[in-house]
Backbone as CSV, one residue per row, in Angstrom:
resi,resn,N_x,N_y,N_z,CA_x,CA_y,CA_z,C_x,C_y,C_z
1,UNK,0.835,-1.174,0.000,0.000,0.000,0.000,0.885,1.244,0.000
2,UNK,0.776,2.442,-1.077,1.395,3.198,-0.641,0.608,4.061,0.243
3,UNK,1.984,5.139,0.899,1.801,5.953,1.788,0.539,7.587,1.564
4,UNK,0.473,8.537,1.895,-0.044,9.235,1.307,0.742,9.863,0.330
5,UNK,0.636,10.214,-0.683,1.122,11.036,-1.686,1.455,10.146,-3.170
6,UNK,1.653,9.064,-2.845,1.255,7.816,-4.159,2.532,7.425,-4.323
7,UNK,3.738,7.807,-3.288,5.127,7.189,-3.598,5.466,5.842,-2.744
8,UNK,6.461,5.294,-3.058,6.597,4.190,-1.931,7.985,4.308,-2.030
9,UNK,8.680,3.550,-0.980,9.841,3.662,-0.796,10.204,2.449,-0.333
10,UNK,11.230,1.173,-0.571,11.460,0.200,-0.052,12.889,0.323,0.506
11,UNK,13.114,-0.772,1.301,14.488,-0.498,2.157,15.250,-1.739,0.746
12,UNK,16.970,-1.555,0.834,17.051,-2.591,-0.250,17.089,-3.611,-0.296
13,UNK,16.335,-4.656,0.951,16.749,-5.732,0.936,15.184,-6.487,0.647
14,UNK,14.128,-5.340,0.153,12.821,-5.839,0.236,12.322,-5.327,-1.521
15,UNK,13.661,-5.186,-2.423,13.634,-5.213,-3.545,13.709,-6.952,-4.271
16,UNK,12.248,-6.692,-5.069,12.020,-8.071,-5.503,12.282,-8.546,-7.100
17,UNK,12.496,-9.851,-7.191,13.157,-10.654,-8.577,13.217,-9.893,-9.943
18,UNK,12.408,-9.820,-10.590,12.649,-9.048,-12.133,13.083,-7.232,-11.515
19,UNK,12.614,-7.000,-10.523,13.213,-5.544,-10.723,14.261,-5.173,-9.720
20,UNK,15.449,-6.379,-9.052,16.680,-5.982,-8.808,17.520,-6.183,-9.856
21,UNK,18.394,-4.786,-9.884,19.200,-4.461,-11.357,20.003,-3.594,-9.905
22,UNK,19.800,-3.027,-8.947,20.954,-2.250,-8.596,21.223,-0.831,-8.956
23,UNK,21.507,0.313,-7.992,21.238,1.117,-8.337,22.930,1.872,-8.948
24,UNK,22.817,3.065,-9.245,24.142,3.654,-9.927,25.844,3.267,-9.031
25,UNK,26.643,3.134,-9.403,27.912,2.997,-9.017,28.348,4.308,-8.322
26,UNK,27.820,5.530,-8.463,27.953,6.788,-7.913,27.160,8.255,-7.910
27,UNK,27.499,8.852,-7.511,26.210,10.003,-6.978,26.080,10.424,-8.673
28,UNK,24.983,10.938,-8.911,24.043,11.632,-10.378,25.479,12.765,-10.433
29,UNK,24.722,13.585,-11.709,25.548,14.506,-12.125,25.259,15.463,-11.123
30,UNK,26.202,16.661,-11.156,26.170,17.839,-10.241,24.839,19.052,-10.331
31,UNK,24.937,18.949,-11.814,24.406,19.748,-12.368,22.420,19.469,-12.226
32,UNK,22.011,20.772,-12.069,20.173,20.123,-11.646,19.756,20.587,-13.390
33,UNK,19.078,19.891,-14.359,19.202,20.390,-15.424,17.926,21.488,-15.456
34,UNK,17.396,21.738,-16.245,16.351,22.747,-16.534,15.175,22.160,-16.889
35,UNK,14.278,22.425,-16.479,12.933,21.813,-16.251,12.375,22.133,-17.774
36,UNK,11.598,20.508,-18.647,10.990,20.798,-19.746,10.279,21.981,-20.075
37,UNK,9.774,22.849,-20.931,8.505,24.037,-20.821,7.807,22.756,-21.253
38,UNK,7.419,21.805,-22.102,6.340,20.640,-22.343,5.504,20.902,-21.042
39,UNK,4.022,20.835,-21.293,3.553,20.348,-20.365,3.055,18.890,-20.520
40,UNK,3.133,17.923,-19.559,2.715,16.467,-19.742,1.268,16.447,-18.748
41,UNK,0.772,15.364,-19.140,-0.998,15.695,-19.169,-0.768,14.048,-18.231
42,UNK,0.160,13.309,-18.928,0.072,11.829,-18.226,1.635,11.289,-19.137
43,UNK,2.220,10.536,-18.000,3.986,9.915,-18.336,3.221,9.029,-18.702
44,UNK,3.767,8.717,-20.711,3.542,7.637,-21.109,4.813,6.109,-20.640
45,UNK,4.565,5.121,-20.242,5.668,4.454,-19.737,6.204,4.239,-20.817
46,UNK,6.057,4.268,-22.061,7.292,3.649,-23.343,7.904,5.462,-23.387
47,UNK,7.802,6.673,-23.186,8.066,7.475,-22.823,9.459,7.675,-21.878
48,UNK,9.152,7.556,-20.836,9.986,7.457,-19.519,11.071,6.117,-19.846
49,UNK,10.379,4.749,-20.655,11.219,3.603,-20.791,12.326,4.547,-21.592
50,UNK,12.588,5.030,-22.014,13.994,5.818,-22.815,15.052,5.682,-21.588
51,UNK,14.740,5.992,-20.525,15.179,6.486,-19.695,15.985,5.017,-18.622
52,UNK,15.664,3.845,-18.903,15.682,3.029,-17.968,17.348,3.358,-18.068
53,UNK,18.123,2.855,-16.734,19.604,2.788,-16.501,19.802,4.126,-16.452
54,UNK,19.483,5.390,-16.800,20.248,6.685,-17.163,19.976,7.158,-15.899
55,UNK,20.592,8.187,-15.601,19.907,9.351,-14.669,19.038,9.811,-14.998
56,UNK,17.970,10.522,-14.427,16.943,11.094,-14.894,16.764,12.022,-13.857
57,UNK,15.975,13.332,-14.080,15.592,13.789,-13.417,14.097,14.165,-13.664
58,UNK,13.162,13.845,-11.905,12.095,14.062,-12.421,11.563,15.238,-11.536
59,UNK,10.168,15.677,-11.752,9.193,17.096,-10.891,7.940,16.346,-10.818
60,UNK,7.641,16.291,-9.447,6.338,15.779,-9.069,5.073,16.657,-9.143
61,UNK,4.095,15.988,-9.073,2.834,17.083,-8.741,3.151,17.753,-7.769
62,UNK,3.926,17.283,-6.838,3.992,17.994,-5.244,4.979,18.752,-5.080
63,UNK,5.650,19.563,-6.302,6.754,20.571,-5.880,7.910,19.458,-5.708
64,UNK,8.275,18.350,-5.610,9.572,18.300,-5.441,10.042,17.824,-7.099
65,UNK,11.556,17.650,-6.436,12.000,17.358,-7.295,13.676,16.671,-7.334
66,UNK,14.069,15.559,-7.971,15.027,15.076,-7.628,15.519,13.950,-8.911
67,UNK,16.879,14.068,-8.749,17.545,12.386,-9.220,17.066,11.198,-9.230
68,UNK,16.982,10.344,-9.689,16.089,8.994,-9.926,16.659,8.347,-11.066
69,UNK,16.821,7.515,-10.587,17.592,6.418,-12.002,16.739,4.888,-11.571
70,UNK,15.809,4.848,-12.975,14.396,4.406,-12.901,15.720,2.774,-13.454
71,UNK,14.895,1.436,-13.269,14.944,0.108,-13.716,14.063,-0.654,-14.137
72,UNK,12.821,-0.246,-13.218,11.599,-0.909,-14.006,10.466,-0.188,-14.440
73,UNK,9.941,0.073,-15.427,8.790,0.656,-16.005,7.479,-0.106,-16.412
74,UNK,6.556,-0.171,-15.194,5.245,-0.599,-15.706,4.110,-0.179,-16.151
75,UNK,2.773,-0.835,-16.206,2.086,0.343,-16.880,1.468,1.356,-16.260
76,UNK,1.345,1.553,-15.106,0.975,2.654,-14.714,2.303,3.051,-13.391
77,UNK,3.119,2.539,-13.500,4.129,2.983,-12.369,5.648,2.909,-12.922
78,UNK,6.621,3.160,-11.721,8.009,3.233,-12.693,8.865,3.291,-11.272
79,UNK,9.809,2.460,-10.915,10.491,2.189,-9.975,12.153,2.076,-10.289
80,UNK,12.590,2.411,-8.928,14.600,2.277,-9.444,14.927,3.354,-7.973
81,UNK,15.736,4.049,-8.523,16.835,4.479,-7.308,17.060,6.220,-7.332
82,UNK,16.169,6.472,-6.119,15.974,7.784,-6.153,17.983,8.518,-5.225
83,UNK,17.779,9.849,-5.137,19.253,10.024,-5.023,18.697,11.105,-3.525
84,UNK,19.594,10.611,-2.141,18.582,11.444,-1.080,19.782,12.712,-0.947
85,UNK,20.695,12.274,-1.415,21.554,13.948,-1.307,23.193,13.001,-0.702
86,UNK,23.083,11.656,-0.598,24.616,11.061,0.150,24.314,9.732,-0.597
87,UNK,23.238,9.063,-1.231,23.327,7.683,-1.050,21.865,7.384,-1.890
88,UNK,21.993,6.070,-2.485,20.685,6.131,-3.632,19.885,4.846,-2.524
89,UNK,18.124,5.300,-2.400,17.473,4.341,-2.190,16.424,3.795,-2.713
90,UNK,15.967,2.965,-3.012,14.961,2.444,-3.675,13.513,2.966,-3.513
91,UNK,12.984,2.737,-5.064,11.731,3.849,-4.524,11.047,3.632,-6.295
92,UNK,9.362,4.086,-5.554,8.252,3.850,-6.656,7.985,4.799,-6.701
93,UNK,6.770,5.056,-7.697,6.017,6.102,-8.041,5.108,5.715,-9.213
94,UNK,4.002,6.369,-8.878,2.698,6.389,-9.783,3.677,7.310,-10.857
95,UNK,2.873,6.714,-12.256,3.443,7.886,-13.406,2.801,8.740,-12.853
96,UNK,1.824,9.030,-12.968,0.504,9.943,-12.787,0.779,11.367,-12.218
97,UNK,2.037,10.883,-11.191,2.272,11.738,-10.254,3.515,12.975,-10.715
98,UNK,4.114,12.132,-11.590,5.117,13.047,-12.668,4.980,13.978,-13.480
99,UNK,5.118,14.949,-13.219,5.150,16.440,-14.225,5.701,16.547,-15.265
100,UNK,7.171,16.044,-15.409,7.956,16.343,-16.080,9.558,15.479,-15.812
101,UNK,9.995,15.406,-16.661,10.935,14.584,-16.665,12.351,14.739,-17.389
102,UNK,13.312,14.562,-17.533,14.116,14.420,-18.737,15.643,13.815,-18.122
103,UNK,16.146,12.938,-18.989,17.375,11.766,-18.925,18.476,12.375,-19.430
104,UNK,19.199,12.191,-18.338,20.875,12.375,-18.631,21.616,11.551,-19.708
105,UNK,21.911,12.086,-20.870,22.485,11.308,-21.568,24.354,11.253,-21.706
């Protein structure tokens, strides 16, 4: 069940079979990039799938915003390894809940 706000967060030892892949070898880039002008209405997941393994950075409905280096993309959700500012932890999210997005290439 998620919590209120539609995210979940797992500790890493309660990451399960097809979607342990492991998160980055080291902290995201330095740089926070610049937020799309696109507005997105709904994250298509073959969309966001561009993105699997890369850095990404995403903007929630809720004002935040952060590092995430996604591994699994389903159809209405998208999971992998968010970045808390020292150390990457595992973590979900409704597309739904995504504003905007764009991958470090």
């Amino acid at each position: 069940m998620y919590p209120p706000g539609g995210s979940q967060m797992f500790p890493p030892s309660s990451q399960g079979g097809q979607h342990q892949h492991g998160g980055p070898a080291g902290p995201p880039p330095h740089r926070t990039p610049q937020r799309p002008q696109n507005q997105l209405y709904r994250v298509d997941p073959g969309a966001i799938a561009g993105c699997l393994h890369r850095y990404t950075y995403v903007w929630l409905d809720n004002g935040s915003h952060f590092w995430f280096y996604p591994t699994f993309v389903g159809r209405t959700s998208v999971s992998g390894f968010r970045w808390r500012g020292h150390s990457w932890m595992y973590f979900g999210i409704d597309l739904n809940r995504i504003e905007a997005f764009t991958c470090h290439y």
